[in-house]
PQR file with spaces between the fields and no chain letter, atoms N, CA, C, O and H, PARSE charges and radii, in Angstrom:
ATOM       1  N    UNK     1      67.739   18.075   67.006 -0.4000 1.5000
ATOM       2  CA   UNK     1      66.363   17.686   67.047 -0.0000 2.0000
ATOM       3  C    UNK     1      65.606   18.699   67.909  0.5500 1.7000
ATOM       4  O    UNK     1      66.175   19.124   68.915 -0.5500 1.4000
ATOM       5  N    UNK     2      64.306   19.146   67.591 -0.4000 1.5000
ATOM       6  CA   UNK     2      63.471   19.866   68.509 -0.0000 2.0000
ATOM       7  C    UNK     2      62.080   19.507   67.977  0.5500 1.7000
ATOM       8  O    UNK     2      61.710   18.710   67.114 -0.5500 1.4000
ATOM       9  H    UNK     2      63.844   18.801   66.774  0.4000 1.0000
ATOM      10  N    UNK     3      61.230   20.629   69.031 -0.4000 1.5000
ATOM      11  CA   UNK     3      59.997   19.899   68.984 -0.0000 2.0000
ATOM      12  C    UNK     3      59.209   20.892   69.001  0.5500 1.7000
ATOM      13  O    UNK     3      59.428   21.518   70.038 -0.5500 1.4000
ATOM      14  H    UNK     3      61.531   21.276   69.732  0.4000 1.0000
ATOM      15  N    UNK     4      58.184   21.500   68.235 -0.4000 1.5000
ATOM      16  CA   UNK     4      57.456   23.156   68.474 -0.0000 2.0000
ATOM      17  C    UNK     4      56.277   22.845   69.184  0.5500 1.7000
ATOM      18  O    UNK     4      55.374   22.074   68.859 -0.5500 1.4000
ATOM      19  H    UNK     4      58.006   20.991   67.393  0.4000 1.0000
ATOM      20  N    UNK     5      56.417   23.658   70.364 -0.4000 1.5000
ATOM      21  CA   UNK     5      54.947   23.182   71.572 -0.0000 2.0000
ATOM      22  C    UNK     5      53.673   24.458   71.413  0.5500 1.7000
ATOM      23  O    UNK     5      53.906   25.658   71.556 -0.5500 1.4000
ATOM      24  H    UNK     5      57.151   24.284   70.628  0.4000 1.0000
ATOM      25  N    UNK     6      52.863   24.106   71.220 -0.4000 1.5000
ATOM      26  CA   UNK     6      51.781   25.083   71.345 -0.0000 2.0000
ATOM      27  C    UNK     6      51.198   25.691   72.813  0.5500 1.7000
ATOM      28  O    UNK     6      50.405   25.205   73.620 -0.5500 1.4000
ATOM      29  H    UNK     6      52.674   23.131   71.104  0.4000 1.0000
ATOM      30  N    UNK     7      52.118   27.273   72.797 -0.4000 1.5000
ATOM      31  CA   UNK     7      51.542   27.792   74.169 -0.0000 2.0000
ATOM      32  C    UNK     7      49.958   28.369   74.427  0.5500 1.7000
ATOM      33  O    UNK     7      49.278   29.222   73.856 -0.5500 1.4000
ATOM      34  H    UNK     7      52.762   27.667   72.141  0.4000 1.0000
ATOM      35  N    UNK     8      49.699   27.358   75.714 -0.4000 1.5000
ATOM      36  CA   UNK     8      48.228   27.947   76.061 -0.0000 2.0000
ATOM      37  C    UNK     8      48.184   29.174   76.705  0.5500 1.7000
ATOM      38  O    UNK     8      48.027   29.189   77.926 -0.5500 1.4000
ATOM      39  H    UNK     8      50.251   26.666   76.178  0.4000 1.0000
ATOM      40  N    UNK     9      48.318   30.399   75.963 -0.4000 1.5000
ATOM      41  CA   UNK     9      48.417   31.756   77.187 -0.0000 2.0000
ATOM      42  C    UNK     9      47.071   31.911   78.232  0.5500 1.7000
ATOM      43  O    UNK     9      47.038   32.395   79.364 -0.5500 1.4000
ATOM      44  H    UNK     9      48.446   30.387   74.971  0.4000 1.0000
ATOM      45  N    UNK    10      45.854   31.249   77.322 -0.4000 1.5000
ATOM      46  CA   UNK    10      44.592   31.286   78.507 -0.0000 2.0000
ATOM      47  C    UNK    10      44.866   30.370   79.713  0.5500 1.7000
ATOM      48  O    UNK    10      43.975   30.382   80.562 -0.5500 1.4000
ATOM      49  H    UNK    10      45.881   30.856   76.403  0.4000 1.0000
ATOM      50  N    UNK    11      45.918   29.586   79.949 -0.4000 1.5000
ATOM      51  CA   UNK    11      45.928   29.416   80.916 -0.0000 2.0000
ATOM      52  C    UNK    11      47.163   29.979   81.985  0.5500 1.7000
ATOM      53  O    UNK    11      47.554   29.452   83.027 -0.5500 1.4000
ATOM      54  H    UNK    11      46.642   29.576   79.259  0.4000 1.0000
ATOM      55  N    UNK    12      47.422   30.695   81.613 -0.4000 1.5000
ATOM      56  CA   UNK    12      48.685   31.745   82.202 -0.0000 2.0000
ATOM      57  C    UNK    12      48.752   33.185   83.248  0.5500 1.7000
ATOM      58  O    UNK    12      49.204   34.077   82.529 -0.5500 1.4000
ATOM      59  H    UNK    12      47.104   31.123   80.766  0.4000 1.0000
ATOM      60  N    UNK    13      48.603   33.492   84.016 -0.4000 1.5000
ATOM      61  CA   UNK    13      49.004   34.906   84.399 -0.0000 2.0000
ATOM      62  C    UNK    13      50.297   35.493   84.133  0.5500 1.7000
ATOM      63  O    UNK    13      51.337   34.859   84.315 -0.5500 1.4000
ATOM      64  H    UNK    13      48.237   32.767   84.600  0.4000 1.0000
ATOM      65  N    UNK    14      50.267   36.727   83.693 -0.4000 1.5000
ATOM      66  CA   UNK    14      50.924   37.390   83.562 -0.0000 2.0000
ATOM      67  C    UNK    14      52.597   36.995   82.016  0.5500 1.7000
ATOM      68  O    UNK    14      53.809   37.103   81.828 -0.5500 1.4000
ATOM      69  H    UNK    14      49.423   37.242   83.545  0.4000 1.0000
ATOM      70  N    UNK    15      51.561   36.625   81.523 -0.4000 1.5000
ATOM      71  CA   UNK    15      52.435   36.123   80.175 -0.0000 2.0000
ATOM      72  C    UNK    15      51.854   36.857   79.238  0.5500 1.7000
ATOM      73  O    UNK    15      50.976   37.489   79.825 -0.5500 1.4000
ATOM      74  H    UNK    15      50.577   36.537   81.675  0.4000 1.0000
ATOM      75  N    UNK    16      51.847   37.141   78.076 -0.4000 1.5000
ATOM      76  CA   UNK    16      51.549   38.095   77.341 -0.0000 2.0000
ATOM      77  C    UNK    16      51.419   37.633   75.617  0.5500 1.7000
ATOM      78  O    UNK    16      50.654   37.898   74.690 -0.5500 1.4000
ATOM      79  H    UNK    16      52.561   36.628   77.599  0.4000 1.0000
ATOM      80  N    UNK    17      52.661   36.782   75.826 -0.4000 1.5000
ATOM      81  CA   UNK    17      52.842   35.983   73.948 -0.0000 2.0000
ATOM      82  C    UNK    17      54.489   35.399   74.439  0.5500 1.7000
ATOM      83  O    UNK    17      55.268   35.575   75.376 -0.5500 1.4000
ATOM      84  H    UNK    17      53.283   36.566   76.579  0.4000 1.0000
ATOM      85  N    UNK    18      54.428   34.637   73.199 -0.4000 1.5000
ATOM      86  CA   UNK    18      55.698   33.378   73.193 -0.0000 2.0000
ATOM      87  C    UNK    18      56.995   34.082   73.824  0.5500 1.7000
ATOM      88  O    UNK    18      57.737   33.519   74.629 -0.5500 1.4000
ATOM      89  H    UNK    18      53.795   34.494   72.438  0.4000 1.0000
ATOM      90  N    UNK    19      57.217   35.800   73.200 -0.4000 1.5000
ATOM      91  CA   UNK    19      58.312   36.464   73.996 -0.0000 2.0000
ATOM      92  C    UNK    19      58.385   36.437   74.510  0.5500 1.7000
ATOM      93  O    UNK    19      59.534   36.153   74.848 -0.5500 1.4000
ATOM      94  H    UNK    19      56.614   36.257   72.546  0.4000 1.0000
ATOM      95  N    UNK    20      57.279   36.684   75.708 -0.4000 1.5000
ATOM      96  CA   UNK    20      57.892   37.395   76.676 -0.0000 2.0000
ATOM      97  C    UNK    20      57.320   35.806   78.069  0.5500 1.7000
ATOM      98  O    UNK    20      57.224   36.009   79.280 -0.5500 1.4000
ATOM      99  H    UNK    20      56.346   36.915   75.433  0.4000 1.0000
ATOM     100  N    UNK    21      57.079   34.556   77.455 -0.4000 1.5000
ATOM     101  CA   UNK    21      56.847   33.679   78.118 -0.0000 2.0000
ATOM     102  C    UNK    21      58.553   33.233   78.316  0.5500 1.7000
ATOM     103  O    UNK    21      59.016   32.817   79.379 -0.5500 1.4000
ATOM     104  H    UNK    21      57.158   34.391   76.472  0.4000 1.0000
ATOM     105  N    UNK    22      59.312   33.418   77.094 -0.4000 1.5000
ATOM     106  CA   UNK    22      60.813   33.116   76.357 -0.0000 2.0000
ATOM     107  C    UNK    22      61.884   33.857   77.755  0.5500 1.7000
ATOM     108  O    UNK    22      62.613   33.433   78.652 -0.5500 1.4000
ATOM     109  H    UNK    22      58.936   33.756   76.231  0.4000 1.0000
ATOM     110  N    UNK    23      61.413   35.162   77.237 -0.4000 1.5000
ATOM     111  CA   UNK    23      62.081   35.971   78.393 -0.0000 2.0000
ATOM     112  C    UNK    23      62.089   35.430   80.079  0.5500 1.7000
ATOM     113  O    UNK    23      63.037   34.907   80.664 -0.5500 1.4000
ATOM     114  H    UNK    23      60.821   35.507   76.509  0.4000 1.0000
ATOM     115  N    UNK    24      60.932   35.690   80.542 -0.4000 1.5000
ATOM     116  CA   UNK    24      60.556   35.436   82.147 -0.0000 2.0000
ATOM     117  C    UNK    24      61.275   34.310   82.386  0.5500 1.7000
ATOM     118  O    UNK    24      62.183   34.444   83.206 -0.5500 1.4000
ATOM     119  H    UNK    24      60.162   36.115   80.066  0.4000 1.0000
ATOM     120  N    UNK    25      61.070   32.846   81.723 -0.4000 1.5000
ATOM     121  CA   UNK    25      61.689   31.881   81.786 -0.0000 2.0000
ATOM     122  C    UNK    25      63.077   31.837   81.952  0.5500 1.7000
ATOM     123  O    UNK    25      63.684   31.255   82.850 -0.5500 1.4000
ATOM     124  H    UNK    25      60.332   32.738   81.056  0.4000 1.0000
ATOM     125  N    UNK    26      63.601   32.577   80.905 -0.4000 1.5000
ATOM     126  CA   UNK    26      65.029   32.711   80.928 -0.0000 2.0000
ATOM     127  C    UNK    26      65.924   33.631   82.226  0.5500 1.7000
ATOM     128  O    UNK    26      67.022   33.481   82.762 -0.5500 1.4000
ATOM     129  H    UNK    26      63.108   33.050   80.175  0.4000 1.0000
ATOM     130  N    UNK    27      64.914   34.521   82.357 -0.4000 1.5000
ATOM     131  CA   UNK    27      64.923   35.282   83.832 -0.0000 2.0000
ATOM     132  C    UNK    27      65.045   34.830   85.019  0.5500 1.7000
ATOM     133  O    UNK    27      65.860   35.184   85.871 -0.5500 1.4000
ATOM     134  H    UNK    27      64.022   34.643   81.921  0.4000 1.0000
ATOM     135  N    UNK    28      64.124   33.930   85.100 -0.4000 1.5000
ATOM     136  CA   UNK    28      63.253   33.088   86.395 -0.0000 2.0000
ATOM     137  C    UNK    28      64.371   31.694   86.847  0.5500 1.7000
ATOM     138  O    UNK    28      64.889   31.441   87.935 -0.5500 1.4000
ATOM     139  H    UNK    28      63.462   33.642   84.408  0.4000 1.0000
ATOM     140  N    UNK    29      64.446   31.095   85.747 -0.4000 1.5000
ATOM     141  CA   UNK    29      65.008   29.623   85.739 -0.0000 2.0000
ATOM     142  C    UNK    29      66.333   29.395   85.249  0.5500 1.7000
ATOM     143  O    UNK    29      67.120   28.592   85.750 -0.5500 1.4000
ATOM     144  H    UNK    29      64.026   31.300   84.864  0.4000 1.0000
ATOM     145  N    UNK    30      66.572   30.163   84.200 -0.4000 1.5000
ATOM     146  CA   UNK    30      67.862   29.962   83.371 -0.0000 2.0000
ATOM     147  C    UNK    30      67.993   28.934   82.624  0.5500 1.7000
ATOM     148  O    UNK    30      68.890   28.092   82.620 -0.5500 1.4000
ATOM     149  H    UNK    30      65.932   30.815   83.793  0.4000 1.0000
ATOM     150  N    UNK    31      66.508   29.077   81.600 -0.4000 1.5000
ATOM     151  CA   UNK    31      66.216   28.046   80.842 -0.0000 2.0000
ATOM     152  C    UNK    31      65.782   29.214   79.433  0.5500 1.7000
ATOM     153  O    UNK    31      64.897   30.062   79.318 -0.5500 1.4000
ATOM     154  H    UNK    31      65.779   29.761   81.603  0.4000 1.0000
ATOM     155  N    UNK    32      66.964   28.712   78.453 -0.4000 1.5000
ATOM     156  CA   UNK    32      66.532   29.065   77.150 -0.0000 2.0000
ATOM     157  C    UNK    32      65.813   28.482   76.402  0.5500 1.7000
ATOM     158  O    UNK    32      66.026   27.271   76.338 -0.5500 1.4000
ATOM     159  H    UNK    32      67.683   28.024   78.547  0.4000 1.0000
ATOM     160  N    UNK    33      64.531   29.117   75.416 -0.4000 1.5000
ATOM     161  CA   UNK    33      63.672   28.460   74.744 -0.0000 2.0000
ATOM     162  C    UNK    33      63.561   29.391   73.335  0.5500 1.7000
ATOM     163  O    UNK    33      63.289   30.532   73.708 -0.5500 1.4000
ATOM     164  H    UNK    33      64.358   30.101   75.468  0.4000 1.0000
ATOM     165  N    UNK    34      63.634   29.360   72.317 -0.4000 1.5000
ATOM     166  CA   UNK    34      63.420   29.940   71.070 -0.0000 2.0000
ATOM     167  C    UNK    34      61.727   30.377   70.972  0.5500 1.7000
ATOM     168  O    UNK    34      60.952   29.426   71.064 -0.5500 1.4000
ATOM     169  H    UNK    34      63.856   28.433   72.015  0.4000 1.0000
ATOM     170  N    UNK    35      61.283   31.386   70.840 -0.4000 1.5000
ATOM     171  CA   UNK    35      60.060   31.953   70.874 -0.0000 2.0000
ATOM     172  C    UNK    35      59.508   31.193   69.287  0.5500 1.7000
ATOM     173  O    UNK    35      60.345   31.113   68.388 -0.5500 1.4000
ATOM     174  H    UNK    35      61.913   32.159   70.765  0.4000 1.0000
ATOM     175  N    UNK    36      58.526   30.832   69.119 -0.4000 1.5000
ATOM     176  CA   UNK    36      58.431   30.445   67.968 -0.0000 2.0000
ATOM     177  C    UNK    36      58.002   31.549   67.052  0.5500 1.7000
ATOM     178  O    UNK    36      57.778   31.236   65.883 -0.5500 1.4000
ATOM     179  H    UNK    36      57.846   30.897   69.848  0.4000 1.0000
ATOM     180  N    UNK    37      57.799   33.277   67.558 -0.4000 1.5000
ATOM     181  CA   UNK    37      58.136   34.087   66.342 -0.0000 2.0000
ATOM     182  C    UNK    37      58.638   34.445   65.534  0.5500 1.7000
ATOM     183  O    UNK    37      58.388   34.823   64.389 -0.5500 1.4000
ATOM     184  H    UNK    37      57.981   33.531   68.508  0.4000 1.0000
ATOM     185  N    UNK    38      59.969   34.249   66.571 -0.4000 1.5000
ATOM     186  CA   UNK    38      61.237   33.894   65.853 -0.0000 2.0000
ATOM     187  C    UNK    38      61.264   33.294   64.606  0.5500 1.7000
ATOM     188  O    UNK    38      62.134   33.537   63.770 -0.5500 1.4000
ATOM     189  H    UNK    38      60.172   33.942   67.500  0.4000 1.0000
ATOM     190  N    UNK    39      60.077   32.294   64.398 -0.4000 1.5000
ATOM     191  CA   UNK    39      60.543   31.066   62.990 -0.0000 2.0000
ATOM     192  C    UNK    39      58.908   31.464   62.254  0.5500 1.7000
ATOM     193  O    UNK    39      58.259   30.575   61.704 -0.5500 1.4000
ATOM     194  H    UNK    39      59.370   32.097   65.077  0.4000 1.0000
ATOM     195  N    UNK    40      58.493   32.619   62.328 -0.4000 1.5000
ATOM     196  CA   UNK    40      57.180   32.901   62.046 -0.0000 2.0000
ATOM     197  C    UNK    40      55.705   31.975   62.780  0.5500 1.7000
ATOM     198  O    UNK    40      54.631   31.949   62.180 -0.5500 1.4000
ATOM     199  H    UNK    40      59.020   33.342   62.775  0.4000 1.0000
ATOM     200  N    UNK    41      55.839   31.525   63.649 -0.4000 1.5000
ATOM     201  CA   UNK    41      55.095   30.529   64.315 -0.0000 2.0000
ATOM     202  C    UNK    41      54.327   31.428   65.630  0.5500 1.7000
ATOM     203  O    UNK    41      54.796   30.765   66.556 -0.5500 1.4000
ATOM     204  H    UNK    41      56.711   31.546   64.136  0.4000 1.0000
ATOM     205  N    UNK    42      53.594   32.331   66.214 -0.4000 1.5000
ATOM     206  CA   UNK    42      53.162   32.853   66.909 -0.0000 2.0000
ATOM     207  C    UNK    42      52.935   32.163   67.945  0.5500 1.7000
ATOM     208  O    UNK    42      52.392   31.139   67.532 -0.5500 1.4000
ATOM     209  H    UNK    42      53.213   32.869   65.462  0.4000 1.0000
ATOM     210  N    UNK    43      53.050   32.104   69.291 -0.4000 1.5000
ATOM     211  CA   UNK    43      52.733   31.442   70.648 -0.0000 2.0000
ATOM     212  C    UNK    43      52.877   30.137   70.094  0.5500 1.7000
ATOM     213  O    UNK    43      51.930   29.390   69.848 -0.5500 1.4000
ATOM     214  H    UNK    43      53.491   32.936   69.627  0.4000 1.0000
ATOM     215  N    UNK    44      54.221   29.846   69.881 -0.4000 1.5000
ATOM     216  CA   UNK    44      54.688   29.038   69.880 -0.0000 2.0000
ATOM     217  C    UNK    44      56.079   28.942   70.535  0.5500 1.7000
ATOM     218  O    UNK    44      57.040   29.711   70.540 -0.5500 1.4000
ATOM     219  H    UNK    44      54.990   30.453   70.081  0.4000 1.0000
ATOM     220  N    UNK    45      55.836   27.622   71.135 -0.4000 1.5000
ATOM     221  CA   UNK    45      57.826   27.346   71.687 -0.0000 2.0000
ATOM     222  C    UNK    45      58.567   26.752   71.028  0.5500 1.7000
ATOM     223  O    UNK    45      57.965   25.842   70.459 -0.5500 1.4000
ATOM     224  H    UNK    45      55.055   26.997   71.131  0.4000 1.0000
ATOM     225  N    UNK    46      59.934   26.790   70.711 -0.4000 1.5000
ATOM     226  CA   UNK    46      61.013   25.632   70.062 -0.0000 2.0000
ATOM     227  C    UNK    46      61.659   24.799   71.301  0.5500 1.7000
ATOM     228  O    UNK    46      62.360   25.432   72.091 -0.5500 1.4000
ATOM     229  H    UNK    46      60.423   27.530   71.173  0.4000 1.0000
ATOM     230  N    UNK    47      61.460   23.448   71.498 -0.4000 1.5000
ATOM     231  CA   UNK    47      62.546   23.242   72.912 -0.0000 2.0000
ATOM     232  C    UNK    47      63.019   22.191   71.564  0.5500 1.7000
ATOM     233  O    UNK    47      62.346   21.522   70.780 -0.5500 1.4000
ATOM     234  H    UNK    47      60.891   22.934   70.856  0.4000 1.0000
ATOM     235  N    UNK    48      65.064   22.487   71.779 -0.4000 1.5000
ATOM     236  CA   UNK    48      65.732   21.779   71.235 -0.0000 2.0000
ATOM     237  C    UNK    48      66.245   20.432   72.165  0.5500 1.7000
ATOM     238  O    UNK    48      66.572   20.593   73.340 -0.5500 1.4000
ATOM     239  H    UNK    48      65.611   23.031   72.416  0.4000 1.0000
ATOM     240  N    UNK    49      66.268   19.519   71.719 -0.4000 1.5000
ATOM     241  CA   UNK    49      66.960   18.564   72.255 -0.0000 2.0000
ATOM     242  C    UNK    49      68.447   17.644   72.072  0.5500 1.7000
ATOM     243  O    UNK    49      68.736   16.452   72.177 -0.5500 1.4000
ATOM     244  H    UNK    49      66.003   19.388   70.764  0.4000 1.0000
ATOM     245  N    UNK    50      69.297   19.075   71.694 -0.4000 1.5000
ATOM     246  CA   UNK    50      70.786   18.620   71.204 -0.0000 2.0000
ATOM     247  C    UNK    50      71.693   18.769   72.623  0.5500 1.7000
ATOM     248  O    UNK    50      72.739   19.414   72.707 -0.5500 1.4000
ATOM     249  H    UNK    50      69.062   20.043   71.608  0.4000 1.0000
ATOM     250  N    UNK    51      71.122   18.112   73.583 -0.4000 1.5000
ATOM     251  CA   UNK    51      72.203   17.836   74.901 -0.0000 2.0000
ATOM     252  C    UNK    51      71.953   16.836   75.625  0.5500 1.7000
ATOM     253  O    UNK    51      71.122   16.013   75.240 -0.5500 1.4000
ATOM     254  H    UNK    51      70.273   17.589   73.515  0.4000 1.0000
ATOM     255  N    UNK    52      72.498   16.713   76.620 -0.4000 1.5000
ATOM     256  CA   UNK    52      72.377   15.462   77.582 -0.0000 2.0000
ATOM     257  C    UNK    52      71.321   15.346   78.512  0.5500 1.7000
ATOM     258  O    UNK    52      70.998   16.154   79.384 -0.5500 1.4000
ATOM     259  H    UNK    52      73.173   17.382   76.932  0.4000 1.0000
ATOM     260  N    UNK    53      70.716   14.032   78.177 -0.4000 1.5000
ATOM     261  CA   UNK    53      69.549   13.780   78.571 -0.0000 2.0000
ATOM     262  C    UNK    53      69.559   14.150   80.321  0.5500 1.7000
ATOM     263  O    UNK    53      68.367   14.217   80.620 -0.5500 1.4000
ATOM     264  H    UNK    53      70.978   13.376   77.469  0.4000 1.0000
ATOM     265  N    UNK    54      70.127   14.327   81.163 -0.4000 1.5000
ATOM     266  CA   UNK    54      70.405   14.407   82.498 -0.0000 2.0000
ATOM     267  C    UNK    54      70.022   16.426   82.649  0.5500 1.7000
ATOM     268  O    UNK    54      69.393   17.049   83.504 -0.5500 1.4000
ATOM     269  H    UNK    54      71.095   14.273   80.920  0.4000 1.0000
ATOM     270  N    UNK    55      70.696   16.850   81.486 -0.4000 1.5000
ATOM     271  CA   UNK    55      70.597   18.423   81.459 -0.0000 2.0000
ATOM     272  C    UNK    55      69.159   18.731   81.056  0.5500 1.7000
ATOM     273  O    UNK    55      68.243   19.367   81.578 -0.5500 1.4000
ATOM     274  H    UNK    55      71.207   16.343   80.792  0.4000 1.0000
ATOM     275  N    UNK    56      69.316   18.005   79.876 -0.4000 1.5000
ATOM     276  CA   UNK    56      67.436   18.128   79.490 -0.0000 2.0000
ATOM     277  C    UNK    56      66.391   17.884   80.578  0.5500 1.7000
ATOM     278  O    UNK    56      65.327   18.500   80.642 -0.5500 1.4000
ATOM     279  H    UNK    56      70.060   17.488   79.452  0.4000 1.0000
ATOM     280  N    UNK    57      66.792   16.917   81.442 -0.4000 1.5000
ATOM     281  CA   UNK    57      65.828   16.711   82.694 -0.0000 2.0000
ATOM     282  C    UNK    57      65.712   17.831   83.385  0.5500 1.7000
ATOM     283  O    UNK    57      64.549   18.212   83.513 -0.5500 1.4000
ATOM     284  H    UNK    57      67.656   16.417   81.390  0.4000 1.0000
ATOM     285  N    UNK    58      66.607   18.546   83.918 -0.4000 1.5000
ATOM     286  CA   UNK    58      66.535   19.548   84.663 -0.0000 2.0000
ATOM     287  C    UNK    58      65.959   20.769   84.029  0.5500 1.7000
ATOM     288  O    UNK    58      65.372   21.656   84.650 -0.5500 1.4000
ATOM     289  H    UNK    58      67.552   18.236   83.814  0.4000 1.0000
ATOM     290  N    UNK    59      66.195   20.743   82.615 -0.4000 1.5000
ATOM     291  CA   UNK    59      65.756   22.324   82.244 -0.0000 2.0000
ATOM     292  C    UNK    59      64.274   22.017   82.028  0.5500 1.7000
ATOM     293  O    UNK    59      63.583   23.035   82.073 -0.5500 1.4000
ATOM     294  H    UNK    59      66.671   20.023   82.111  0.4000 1.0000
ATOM     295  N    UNK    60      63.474   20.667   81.764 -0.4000 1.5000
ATOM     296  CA   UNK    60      62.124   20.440   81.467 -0.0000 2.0000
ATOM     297  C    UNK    60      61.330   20.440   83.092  0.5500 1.7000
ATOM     298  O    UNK    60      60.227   20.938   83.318 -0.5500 1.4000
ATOM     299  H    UNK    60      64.035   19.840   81.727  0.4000 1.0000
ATOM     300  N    UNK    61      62.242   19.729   84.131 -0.4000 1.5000
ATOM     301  CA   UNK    61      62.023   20.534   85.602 -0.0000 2.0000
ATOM     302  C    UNK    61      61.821   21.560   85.725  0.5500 1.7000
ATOM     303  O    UNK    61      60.702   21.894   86.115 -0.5500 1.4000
ATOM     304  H    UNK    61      63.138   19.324   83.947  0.4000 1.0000
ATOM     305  N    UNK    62      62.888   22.599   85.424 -0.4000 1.5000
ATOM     306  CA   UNK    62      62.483   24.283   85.487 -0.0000 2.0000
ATOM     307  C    UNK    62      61.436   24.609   84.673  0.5500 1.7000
ATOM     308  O    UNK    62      60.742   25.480   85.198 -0.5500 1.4000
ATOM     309  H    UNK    62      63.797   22.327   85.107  0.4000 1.0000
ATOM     310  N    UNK    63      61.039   24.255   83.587 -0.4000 1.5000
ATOM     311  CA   UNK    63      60.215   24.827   82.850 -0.0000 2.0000
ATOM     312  C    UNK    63      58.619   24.300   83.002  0.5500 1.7000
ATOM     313  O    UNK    63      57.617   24.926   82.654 -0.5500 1.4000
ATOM     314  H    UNK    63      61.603   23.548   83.161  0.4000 1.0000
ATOM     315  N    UNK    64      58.675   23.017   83.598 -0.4000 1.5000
ATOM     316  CA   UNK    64      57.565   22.624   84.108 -0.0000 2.0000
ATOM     317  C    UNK    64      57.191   23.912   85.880  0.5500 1.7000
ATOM     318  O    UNK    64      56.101   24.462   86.043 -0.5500 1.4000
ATOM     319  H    UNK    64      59.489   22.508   83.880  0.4000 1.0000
ATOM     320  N    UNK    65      58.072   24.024   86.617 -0.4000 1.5000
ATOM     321  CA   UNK    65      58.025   25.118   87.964 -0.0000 2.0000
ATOM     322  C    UNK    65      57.567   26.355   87.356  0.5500 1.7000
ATOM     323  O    UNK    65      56.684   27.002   87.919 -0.5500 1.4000
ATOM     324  H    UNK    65      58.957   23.578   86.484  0.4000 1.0000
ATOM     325  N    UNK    66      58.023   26.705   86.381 -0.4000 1.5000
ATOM     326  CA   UNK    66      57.606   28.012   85.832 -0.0000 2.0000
ATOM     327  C    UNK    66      56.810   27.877   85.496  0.5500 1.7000
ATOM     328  O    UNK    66      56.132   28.873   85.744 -0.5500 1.4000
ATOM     329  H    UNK    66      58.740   26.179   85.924  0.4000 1.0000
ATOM     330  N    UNK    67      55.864   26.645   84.584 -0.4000 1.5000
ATOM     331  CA   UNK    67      54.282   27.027   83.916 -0.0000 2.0000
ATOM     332  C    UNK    67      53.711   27.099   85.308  0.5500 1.7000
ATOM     333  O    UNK    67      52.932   28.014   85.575 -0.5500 1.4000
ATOM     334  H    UNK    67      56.416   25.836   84.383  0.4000 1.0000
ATOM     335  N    UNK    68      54.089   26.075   86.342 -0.4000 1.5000
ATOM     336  CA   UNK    68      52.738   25.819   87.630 -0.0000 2.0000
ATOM     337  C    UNK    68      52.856   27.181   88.019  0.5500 1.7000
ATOM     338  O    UNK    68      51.773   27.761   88.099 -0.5500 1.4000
ATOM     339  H    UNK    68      54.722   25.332   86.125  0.4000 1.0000
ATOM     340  N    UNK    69      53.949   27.909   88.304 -0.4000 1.5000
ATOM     341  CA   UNK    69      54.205   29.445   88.919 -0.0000 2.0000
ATOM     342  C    UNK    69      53.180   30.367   88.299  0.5500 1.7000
ATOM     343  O    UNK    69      52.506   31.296   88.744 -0.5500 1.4000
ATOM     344  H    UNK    69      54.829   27.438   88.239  0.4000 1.0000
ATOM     345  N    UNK    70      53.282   29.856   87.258 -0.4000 1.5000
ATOM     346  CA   UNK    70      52.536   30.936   86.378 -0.0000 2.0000
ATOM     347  C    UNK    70      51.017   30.807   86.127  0.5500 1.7000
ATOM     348  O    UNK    70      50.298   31.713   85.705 -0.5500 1.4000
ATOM     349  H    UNK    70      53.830   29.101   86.897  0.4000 1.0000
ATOM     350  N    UNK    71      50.603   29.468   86.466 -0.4000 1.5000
ATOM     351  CA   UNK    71      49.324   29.492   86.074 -0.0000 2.0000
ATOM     352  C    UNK    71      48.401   29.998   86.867  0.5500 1.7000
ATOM     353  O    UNK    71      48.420   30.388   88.035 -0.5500 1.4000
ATOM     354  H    UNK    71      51.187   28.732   86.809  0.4000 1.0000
ATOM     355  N    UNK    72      47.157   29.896   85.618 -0.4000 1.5000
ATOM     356  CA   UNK    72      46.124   30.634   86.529 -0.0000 2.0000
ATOM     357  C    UNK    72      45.345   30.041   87.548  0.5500 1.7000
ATOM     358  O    UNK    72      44.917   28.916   87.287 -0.5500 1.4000
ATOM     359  H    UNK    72      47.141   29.580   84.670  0.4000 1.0000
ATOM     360  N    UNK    73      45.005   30.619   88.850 -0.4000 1.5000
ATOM     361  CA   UNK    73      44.456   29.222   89.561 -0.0000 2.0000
ATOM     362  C    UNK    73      42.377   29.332   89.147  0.5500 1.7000
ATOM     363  O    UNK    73      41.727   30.354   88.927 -0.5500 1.4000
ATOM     364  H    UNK    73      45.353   31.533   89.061  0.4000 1.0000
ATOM     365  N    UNK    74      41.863   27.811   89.188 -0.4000 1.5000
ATOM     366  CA   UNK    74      40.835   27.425   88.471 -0.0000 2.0000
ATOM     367  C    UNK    74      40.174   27.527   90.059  0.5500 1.7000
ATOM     368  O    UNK    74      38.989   27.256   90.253 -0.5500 1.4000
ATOM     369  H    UNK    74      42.391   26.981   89.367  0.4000 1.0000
């Protein structure tokens, strides 16, 4: 099961498009996410949900630290 999320890059520093949001993440946190170019879908994310809900908590933790890290401040 997964779910395709629509990335807001206007609200981002230093992100660029779904890659390289894919990348940093995976860099930063050690959280894999499928770029949705990958599936022809542009700034788009894939987050799959084929694991344990306890693991899923933590990687939606990291990936929630990384958008606040990243955002732009208003």
């Amino acid at each position: 099961m997964f779910v395709m999320v629509k990335l807001n890059l206007s609200s981002l520093e230093g992100i660029d498009d779904d890659m390289d949001f894919c990348h940093k993440l995976a860099k930063e946190e050690s959280v894999m996410l499928l770029p949705g170019t990958a599936v022809g879908m542009k700034n788009f994310l894939r987050i799959t949900f084929a694991i344990e809900p306890s693991v899923l908590e933590i990687g939606l933790e990291r990936l929630k630290a990384f958008y606040e890290r990243h955002a732009k401040i208003q």
